[in-house]
ZAVOZA-344376 format. One line per 5 residues: number of its first residue (from 1); for each residue y, x, z of N, C-alpha, C, O. Coordinates in steps of 0.2 Angstrom, whole numbers, plus 2048, in hexadecimal, padded with zeros to 3 digits. Each point is the difference from the previous one (the first is absolute). Layout:
<sites>
NUM> Y,X,Z,Y,X,Z,Y,X,Z,Y,X,Z ~ ... $
</sites>
This chain:
<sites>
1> 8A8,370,7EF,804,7FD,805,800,7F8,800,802,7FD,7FA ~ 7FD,801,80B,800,7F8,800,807,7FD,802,801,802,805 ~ 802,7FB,7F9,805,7FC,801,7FE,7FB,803,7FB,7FD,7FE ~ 809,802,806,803,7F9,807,7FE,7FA,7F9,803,801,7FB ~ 7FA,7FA,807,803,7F9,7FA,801,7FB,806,7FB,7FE,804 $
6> 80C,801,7FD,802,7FA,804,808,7FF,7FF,803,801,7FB ~ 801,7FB,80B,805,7FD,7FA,805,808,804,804,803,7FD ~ 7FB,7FE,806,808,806,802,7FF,807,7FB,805,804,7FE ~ 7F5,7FC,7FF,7FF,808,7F9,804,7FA,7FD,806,7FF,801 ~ 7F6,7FC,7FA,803,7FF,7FA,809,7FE,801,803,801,7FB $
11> 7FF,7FD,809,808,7FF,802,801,807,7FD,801,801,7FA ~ 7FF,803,80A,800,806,800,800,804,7F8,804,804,7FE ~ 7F7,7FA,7FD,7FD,802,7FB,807,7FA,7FB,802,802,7FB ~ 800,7F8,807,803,7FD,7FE,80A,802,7FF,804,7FF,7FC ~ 7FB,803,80A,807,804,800,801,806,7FC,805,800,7FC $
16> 7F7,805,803,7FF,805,7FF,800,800,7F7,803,804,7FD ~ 7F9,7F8,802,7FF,7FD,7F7,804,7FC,7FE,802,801,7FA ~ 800,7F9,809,804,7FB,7FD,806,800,803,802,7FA,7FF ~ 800,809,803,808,800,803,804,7FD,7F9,802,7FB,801 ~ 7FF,807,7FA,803,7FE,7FA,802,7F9,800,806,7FD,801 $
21> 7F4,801,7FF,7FF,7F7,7FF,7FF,7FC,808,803,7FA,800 ~ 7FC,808,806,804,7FE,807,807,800,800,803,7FB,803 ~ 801,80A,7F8,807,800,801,803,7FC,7F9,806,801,7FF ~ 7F7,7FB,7FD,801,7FC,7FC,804,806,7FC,806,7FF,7FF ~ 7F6,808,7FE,805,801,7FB,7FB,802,7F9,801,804,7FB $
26> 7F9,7F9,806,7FA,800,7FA,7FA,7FA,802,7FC,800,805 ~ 804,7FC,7F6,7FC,7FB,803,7F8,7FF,801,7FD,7FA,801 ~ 801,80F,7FF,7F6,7FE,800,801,809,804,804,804,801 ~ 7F7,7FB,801,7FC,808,804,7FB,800,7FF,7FE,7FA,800 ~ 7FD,80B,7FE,7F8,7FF,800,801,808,804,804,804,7FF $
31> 7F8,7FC,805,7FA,806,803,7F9,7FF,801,7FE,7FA,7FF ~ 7FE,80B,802,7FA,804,801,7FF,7FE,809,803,805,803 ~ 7FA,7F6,801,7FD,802,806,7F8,803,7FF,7FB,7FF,7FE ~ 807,805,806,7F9,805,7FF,7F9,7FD,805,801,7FE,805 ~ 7F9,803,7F6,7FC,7FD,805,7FA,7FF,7F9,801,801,7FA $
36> 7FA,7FE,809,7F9,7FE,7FB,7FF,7F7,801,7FD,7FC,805 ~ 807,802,7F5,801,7F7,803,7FB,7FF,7FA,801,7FA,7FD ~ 7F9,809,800,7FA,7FD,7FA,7FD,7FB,805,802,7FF,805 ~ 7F7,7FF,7F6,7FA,7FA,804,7FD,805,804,800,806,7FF ~ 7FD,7F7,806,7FB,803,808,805,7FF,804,806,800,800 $
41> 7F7,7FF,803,800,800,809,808,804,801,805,7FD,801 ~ 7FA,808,7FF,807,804,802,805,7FD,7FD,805,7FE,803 ~ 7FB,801,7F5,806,800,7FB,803,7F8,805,805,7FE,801 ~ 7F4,7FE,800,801,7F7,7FF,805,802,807,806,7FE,801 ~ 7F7,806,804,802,800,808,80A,803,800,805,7FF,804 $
46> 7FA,804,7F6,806,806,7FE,807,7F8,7FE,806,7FF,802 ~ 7F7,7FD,7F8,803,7FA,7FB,802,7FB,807,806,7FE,800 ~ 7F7,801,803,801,7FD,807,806,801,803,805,7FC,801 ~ 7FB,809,802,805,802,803,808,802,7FC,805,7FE,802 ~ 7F8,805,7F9,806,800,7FD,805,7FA,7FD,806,800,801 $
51> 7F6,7FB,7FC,803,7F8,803,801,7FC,804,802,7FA,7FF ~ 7FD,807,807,803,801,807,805,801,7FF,804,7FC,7FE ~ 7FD,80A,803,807,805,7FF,803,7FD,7FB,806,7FF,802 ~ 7F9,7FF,7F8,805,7FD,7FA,803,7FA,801,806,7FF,7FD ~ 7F6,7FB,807,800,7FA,803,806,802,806,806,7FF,7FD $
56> 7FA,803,808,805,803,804,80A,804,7FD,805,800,802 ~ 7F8,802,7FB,806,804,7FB,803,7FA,7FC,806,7FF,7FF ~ 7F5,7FE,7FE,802,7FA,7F9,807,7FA,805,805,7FE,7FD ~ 7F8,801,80C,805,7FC,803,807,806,802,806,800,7FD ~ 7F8,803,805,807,805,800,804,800,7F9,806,7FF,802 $
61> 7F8,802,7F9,803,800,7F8,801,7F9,7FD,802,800,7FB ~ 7FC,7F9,808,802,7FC,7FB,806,7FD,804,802,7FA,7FD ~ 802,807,808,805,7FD,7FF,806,804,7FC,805,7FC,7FF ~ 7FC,809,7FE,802,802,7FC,7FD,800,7F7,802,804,7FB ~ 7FA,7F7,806,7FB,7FD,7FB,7FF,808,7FC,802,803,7FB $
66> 7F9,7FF,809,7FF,806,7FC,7F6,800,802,7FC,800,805 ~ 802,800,7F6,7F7,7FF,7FE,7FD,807,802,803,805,801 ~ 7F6,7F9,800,7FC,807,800,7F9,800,7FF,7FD,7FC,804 ~ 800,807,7F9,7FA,7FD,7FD,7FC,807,7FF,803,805,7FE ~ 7F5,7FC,804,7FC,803,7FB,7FE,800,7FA,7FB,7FD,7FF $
71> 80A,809,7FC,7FC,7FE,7F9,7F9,802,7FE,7FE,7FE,7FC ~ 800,807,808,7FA,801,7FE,7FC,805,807,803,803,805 ~ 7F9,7FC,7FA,7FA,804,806,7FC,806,7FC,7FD,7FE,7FC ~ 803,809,805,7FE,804,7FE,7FD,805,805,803,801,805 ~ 7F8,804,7F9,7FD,807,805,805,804,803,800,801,806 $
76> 806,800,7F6,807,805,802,802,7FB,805,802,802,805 ~ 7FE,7F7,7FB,807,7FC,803,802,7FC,7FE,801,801,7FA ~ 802,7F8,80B,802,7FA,7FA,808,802,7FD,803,804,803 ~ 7FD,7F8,7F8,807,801,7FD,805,7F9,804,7FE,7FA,7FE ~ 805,807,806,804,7FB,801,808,7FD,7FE,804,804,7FF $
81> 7FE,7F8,801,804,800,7FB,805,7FA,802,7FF,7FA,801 ~ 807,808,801,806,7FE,804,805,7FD,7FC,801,803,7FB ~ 802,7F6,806,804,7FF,7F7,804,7FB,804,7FF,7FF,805 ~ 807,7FE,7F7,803,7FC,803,7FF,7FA,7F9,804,802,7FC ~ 7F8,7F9,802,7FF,7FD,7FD,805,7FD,7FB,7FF,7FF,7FA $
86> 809,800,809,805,7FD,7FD,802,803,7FA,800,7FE,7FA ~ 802,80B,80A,803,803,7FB,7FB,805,7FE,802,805,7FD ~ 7F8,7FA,804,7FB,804,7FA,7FE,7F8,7F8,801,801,7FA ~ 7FE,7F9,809,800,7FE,7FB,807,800,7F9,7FF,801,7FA ~ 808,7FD,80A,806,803,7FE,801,807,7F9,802,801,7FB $
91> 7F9,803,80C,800,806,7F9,7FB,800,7FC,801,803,7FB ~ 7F9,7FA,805,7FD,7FE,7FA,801,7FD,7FE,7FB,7FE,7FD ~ 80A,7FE,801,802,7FA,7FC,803,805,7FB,800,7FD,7FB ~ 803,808,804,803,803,7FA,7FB,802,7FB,7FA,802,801 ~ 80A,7FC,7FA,7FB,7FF,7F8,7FC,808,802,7FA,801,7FF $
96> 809,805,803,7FF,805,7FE,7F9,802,804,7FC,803,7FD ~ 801,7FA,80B,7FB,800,803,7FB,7F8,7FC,7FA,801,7FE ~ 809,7FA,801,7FB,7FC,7FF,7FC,801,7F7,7FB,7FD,7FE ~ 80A,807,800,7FD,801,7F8,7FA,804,800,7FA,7FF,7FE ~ 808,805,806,7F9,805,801,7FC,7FD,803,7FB,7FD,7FD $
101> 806,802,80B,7FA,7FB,803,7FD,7FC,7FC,7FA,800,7FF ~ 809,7FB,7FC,7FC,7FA,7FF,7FA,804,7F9,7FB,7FE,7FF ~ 808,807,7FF,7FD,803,7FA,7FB,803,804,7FA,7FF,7FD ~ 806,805,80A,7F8,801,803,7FD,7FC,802,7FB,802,803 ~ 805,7F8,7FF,7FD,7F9,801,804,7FD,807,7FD,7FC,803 $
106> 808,807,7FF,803,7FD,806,803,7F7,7FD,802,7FE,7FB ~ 7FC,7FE,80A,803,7FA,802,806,803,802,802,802,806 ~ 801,7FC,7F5,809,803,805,803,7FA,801,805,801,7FE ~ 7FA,7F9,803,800,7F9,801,7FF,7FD,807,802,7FA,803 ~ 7FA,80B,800,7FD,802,806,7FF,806,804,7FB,803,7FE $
111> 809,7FF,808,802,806,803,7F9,7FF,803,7FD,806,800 ~ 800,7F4,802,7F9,802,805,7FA,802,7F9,7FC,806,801 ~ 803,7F5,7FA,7FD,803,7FB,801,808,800,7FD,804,803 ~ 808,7FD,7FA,800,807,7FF,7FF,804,806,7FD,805,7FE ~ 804,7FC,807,7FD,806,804,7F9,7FD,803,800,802,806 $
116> 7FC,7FA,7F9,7FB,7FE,800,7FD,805,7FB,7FC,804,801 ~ 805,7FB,7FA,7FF,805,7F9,800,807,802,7FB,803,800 ~ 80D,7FF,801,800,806,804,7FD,803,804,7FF,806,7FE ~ 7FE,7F7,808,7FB,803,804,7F9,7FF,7FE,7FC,802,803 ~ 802,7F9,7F7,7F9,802,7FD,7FF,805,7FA,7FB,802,7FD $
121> 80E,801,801,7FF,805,7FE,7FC,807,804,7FB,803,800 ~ 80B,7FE,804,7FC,805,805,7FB,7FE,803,7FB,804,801 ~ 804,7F7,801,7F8,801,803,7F9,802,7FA,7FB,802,802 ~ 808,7FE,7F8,7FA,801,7FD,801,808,7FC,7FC,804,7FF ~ 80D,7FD,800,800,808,7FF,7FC,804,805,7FF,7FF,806 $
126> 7FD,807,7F5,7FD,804,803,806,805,806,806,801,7FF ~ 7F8,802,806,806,801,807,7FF,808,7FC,7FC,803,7FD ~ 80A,7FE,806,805,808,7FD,7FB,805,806,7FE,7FE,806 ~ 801,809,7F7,7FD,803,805,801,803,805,7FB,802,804 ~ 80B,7FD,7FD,804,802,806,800,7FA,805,800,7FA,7FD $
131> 801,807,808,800,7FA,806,805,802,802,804,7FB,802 ~ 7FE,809,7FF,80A,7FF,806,803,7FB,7FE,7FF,7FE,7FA ~ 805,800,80A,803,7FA,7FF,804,801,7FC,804,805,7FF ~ 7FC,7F4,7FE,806,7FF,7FB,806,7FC,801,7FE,7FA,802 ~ 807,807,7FE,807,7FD,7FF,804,7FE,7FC,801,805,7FC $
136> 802,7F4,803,807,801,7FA,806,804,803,806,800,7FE ~ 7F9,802,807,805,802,803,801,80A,800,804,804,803 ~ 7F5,7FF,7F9,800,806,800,800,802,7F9,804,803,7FE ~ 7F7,7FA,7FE,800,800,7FA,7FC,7FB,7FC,7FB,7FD,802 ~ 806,803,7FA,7FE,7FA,7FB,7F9,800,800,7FE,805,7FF $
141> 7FD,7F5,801,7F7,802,801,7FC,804,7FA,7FB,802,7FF ~ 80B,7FC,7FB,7FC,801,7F9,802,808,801,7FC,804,7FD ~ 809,7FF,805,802,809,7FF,7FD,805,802,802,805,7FF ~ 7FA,7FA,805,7F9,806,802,7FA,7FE,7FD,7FD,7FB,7FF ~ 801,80E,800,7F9,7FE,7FD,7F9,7FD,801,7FD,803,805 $
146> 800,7F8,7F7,7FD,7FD,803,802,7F8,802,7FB,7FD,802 ~ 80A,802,7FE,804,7F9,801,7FE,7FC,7FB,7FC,7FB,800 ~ 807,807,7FC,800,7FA,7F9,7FA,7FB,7FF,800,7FA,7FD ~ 7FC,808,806,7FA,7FC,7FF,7FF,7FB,805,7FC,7FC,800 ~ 808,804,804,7FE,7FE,807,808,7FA,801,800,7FB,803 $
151> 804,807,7F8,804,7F9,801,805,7FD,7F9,806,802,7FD ~ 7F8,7F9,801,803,7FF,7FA,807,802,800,804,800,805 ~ 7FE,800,7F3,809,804,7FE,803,7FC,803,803,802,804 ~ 7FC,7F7,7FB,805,7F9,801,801,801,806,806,801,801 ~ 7F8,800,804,802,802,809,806,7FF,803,802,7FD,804 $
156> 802,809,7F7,807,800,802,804,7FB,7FE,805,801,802 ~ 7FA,7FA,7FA,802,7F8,800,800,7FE,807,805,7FE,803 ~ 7F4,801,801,7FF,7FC,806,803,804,804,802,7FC,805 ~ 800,80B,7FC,806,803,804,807,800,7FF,803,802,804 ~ 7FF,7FB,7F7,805,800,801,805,805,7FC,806,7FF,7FF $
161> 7F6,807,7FE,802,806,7FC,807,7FC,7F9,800,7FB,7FE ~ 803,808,801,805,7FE,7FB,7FD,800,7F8,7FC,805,7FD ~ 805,7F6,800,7F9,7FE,7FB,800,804,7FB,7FB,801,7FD ~ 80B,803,801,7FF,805,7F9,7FD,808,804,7FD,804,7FD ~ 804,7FD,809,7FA,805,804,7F8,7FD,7FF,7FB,803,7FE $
166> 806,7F7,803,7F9,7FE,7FF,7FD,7FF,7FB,7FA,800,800 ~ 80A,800,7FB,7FD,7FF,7F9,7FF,808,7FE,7FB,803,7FE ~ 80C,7FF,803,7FE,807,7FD,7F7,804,805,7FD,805,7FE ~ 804,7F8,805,7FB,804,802,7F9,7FE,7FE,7FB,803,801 ~ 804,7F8,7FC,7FB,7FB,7FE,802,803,7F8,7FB,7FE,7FD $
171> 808,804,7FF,800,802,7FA,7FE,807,800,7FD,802,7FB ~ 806,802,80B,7FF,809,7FE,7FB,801,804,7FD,806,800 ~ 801,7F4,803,7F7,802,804,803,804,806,7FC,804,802 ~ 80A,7FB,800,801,803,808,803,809,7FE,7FF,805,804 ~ 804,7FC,7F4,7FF,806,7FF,808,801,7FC,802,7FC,7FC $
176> 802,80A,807,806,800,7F9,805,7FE,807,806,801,7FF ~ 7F8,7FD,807,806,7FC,804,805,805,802,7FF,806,800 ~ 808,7F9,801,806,803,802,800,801,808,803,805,803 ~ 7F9,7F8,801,801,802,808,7FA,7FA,802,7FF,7FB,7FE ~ 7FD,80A,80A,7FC,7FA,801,801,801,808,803,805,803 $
181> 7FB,7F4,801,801,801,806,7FC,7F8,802,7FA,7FF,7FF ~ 80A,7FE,803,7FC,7F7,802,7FD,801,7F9,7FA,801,800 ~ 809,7FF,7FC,7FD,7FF,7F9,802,805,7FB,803,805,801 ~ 7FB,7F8,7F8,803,807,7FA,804,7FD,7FE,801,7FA,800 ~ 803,809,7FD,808,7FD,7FE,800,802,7F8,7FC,804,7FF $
186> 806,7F9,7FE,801,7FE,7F7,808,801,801,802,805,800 ~ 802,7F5,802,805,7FF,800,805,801,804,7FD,802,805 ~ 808,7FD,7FB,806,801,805,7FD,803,804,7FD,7FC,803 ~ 804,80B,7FE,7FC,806,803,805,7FF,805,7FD,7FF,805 ~ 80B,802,7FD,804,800,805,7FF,7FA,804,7FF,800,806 $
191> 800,7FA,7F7,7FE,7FA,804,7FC,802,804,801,802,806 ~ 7F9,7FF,7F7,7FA,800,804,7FF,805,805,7FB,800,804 ~ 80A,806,7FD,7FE,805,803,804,7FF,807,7FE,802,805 ~ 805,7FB,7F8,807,7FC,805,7FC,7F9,806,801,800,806 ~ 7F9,7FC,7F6,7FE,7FC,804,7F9,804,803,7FD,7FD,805 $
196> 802,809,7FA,7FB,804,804,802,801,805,7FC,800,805 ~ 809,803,7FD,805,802,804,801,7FD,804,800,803,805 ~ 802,7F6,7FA,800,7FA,804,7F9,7FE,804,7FF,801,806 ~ 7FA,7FD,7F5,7FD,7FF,803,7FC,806,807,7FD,7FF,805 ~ 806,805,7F7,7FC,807,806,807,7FE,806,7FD,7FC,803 $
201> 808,804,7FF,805,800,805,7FD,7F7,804,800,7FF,806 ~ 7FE,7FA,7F4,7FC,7FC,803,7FC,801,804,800,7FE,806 ~ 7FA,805,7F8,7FC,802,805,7FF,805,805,7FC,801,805 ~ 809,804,7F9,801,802,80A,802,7FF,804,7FF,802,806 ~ 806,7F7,7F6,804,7FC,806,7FB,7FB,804,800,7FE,806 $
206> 7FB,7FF,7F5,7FD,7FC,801,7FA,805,805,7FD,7FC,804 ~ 801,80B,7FC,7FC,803,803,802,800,807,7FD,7FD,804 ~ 80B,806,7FC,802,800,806,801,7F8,806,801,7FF,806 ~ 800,7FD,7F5,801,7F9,804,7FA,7FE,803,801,7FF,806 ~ 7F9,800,7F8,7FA,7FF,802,7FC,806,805,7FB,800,803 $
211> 808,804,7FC,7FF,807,804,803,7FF,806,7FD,803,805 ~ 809,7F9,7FC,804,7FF,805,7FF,7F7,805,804,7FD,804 ~ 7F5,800,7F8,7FD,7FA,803,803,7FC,7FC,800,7FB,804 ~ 802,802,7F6,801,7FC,7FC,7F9,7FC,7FD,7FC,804,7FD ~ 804,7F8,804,7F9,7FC,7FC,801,800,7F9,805,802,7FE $
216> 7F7,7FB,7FF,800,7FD,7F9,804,7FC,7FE,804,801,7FC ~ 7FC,7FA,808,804,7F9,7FF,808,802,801,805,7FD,7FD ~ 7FC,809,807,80A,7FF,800,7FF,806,7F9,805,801,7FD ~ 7F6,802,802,803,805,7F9,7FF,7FE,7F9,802,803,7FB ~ 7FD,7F8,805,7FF,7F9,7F8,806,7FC,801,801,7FC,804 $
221> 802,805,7F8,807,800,7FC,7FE,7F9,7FC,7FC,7FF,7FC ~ 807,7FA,807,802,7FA,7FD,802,800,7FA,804,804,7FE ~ 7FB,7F8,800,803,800,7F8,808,7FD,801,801,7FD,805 ~ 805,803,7F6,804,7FE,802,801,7F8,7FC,7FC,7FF,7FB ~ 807,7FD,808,7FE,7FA,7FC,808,7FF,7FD,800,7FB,7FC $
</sites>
């Protein structure tokens, strides 16, 4: 099945994945739009369009300074990736993500360095065998089989994941965890089940409001100053 690439799917695709981070209560989203965006004719005709669509979205989202970018172009579909620059740099700045990053070669000195880096990680990981779309909002990309290959451990840093889940997941290789859902949990298992809860009640509300004709722009949550 061919998926629509224009800008009213990806809203749409935007709501549905990133409701978390429109509602300013996690500072990144990454999803799967589905499509064959490789080199030739269709993939270039495909990357076209879809940056259209990101261009158009990007102005709806930056008065709420909230970013959006393709990390990478792949056969399954681009990874795209929703973040609000302020407070994703904020949360890399703690020792416990930049120790790790700078030990795998991130420029953590640099938010654009580093997801520069980012997206030529996965452009060059080999892609997971599965094509359905993927979400931070269903489950973690590294927790199905055939995943791991397809997106480095470090990930859930750039989403925003709580950093001893991240780590723990990056020590047990994604194995041993207490509960999984957006992500695998290591630690404070009632926290985290508690903010799943939230984020799933986000995104229904956020389903039904653009359901009921809300645009992108009144559902992107200002930062408070």
């Amino acid at each position: 099945m061919t998926r629509t690439i224009d800008t009213p799917t990806l809203e749409g695709a935007l709501v549905r994945h990133c409701s978390p981070t429109l509602a300013a209560l996690k500072p990144a989203s990454l999803f799967t739009f589905p499509g064959n965006f490789t080199e030739g004719t269709h993939g270039a005709r495909n990357r076209a369009a879809l940056r259209d669509a990101v261009d158009t979205c990007a102005d709806q989202l930056a008065p709420a300074t909230i970013a959006i970018r393709v990390l990478a172009w792949r056969a399954c579909g681009a990874l795209v990736y929703v973040y609000r620059p302020q407070a994703l740099e904020a949360y890399l700045r703690d020792p416990r993500a930049t120790k790790t990053l700078a030990r795998l070669g991130y420029d953590t000195a640099s938010l654009e360095n580093s997801l520069r880096m980012l997206g030529e990680q996965l452009q060059s990981m080999r892609e997971p065998k599965r094509t359905r779309t993927r979400t931070d909002s269903s489950a973690c990309p590294c927790t199905k089989r055939g995943c791991s290959s397809g997106f480095p451990h470090e990930l859930g840093f750039f989403l925003g994941y709580p950093y001893e889940d991240v780590m723990g997941f990056i020590e047990h290789h994604g194995r041993d965890y207490l509960a999984a859902g957006p992500w695998k949990v290591y630690a404070n298992l009632e926290g985290a089940l508690a903010t799943f809860e939230r984020f799933r009640r986000c995104a229904a509300a956020y389903a039904r409001a653009h359901q009921q004709g809300c645009r992108l722009a009144q559902l992107a949550v200002s930062p408070t100053r």
